[in-house]
N, C-alpha and C positions, 0 to 999 in steps of 0.2 A: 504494500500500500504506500501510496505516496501524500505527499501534500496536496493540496488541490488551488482552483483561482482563491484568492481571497475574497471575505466578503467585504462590499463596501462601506463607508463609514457609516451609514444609519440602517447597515442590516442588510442583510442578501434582496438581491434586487432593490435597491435604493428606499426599502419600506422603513420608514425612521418609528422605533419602538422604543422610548425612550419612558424611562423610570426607575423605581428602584428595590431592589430585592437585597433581603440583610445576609449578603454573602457571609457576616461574619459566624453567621448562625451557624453555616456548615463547621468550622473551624472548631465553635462552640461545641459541636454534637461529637465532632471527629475526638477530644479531649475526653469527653464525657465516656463515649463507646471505651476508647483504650480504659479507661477506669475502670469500668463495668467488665473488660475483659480480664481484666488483672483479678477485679475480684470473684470472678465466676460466672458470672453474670450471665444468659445467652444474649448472645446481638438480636435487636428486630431488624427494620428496616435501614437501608445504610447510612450512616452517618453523611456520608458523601453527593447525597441527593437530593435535589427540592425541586418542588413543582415551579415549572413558571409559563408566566401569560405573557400576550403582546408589550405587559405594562413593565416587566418586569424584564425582558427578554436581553434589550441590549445590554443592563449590566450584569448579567449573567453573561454575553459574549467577553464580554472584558475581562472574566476570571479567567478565560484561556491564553490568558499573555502567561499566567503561573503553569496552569497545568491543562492540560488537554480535557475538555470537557466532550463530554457522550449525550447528544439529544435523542430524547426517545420521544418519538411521535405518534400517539397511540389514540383509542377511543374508550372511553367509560362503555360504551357498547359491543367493545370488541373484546373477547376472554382472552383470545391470541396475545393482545397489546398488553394484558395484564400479566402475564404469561412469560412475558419478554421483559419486562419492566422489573418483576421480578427478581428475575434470571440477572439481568445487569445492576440490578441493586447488591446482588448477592457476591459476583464476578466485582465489580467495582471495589466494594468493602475490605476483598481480600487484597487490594493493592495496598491496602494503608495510607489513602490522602493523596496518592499520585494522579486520579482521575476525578474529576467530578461528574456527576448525572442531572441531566433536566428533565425532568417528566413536562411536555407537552399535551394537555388535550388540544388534539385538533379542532371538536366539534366548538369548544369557548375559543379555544385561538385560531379560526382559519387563516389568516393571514400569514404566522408562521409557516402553517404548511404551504400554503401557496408562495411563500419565498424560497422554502427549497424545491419546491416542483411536486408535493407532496400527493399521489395519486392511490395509495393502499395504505392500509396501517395493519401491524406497526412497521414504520420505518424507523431507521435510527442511523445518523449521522455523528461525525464529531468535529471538533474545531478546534483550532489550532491556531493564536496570537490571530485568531477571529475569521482562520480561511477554513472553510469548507474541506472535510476528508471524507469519500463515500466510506461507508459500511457497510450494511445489511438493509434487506425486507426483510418480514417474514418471520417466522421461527425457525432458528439455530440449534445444532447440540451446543453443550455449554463447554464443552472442548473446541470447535470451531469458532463461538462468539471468543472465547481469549484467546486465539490465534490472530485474533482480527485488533483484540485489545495489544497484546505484545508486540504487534507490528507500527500498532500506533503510537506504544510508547516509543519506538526506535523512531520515528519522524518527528515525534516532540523534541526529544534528544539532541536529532540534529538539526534543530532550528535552535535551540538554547530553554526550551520550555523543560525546566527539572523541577518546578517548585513539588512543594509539598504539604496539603490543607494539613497535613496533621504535626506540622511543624519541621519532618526530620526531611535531611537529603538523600536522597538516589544515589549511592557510593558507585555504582556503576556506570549512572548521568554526570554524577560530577568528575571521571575520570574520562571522559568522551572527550579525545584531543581534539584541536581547534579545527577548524574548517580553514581547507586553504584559502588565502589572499582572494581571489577572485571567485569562489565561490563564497567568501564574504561579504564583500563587496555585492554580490548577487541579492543575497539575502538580507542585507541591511538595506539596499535600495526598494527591493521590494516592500519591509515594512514601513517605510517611507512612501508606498505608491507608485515608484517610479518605475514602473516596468520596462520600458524603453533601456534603462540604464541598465538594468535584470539583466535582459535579453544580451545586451551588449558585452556583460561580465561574463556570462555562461558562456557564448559565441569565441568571445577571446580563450577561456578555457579549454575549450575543444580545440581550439588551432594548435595550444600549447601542445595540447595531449589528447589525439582523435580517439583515442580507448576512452578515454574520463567518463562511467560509466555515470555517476553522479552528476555532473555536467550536462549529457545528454537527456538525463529524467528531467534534472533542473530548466531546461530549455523548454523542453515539452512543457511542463508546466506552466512556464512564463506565457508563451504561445496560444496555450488555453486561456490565460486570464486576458491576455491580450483582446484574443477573438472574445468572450464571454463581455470581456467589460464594454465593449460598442454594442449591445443587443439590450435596450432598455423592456418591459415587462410586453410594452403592446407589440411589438415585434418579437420576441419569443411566441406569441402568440397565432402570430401573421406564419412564423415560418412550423410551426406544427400544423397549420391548418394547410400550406402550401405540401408539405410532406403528405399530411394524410390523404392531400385529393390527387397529389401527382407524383408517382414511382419513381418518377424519371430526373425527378427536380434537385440537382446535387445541391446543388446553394443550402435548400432548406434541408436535406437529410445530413448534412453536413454541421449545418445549426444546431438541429435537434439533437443531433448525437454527444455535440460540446453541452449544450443544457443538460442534457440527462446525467454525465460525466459527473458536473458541478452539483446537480442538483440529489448526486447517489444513487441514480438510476443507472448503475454502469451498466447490466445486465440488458439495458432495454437500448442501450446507444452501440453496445459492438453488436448486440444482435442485429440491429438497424444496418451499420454499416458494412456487415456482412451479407447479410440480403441485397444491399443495391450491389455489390460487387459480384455476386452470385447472380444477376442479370442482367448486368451491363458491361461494354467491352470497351478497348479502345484508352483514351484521355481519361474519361471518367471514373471508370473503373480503377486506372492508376491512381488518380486525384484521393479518391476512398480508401484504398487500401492503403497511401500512404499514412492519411488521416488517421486512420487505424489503428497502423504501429505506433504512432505518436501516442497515442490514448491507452495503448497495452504500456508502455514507458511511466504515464500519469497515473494511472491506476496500479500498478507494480508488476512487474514481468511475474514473480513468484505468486501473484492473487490467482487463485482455483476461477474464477473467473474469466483472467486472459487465459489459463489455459483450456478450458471450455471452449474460448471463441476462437485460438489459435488451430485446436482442430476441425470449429466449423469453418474457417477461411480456408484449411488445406483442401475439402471437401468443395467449396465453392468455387477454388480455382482449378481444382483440374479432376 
């Protein structure tokens, strides 16, 4: 798994949800639980998790400058979502304050969902110094959901995200040697916005060192946020409906697949761009398949995912 576009400063798709939630609360419950566990106590629900609304939402993105937060987007009507919520209360707990959890209702916050592109519950996302990293639909074994957790602590890691709600440090995050010069530069300009500058730092890297295996993810990402960040909500909109009425229309299957990407629908964006490459020949078909490998790079070569879609592109081309 990798990092994804970031979200913009008043919330994914420019939706400003501003207010405030007593993040110190978590801090408070995380103190409490270790207490309760020292004395025998059993755990309930995780110290490391609160519910939040539209009102509350941005300063909950804010806590992921500390630590990588896990959104679960769920329904009071849905047993699935309760299911999964759970399952990541329980999974989260056992990190000890490395992660935090949002419980989402959709049906009181639609807006939320509709900023990540939210179209099934439960989904769950997470984020990272406030960008976007796909995760899951659906329900998980709980050996696969922390496959997906330990992957994402290794992307916190190496962005500089080691805090820790229950006060102590990650002995293994705080030995993660430094990022080189120009993959620093990468990632300092990006949390500054400047992607242009990104793109530039990563570009130079790869010339340094065409192998730069990091470099290359790094670029792809940049690339994504690039393409994502010119596509404001009515046009996301414009180019799903251009996809769903016409097969043939790379422009939009091309969009939708960067939205799904962003929005943790990875599953519905290489299938996409697998299918137009699997009927189409010529320019086009290279155009997508290139788009493709980009987005197996953003998503992470090693996600069960890309390789899923890796074997339906070998199928599709020949």
């Amino acid at each position: 798994m990798s990092q994804n576009s970031p979200m913009p400063p008043n919330g994914p798709s420019g939706i400003n949800l501003r207010g405030a939630v007593d993040l110190s609360a978590l801090k408070n419950r995380a103190t409490a639980t270790a207490t309760a566990a020292a004395a025998g106590v059993p755990a309930g629900a995780s110290p490391y998790a609160v519910d939040v609304n539209e009102q509350s939402f941005q300063e909950f993105v804010q806590l992921s400058q500390q630590v990588p937060v896990v959104v679960a987007l769920g329904s009071g009507r849905s047993q699935q979502s309760a299911t999964v919520t759970a399952l990541l209360e329980k999974i989260i707990n056992e990190y000890g304050g490395q992660l935090a959890l949002g419980r989402v209702d959709v049906d009181s916050s639609p807006q939320i969902a509709q900023a990540f592109g939210v179209t099934a519950v439960p989904t769950v996302v997470a984020l990272i110094k406030g960008q976007p990293v796909p995760m899951f639909e659906g329900e998980l074994p709980e050996e696969q959901v922390k496959e997906f957790f330990a992957e994402l602590l290794k992307v916190a890691a190496s962005n500089g995200v080691t805090g820790n709600l229950g006060g102590a440090k990650d002995p293994a995050a705080a030995e993660a040697p430094p990022l080189p010069p120009l993959h620093q530069a990468a990632r300092d300009a990006i949390d500054a916005g400047d992607l242009e500058t990104a793109k530039t730092s990563y570009e130079k890297a790869l010339a340094e060192k065409p192998n730069d295996a990091d470099a290359k993810i790094g670029l792809a990402q940049v690339h994504l946020m690039l393409r994502t960040a010119q596509i404001n909500v009515l046009q996301a909109e414009e180019f799903r409906t251009r996809a769903a009425g016409d097969p043939d229309d790379l422009d939009a299957a091309l969009a939708v697949a960067d939205l799904d990407v962003t929005g943790g629908h990875v599953e519905d964006a290489l299938a996409r761009l697998v299918k137009y490459i699997a009927l189409h020949f010529g320019p086009e078909r290279e155009n997508a398949r290139l788009r493709l490998l980009e987005l197996y790079d953003v998503v992470g070569v090693s996600d069960p995912r890309v390789s899923a879609s890796r074997q339906a592109l070998a199928r599709a081309l020949f």
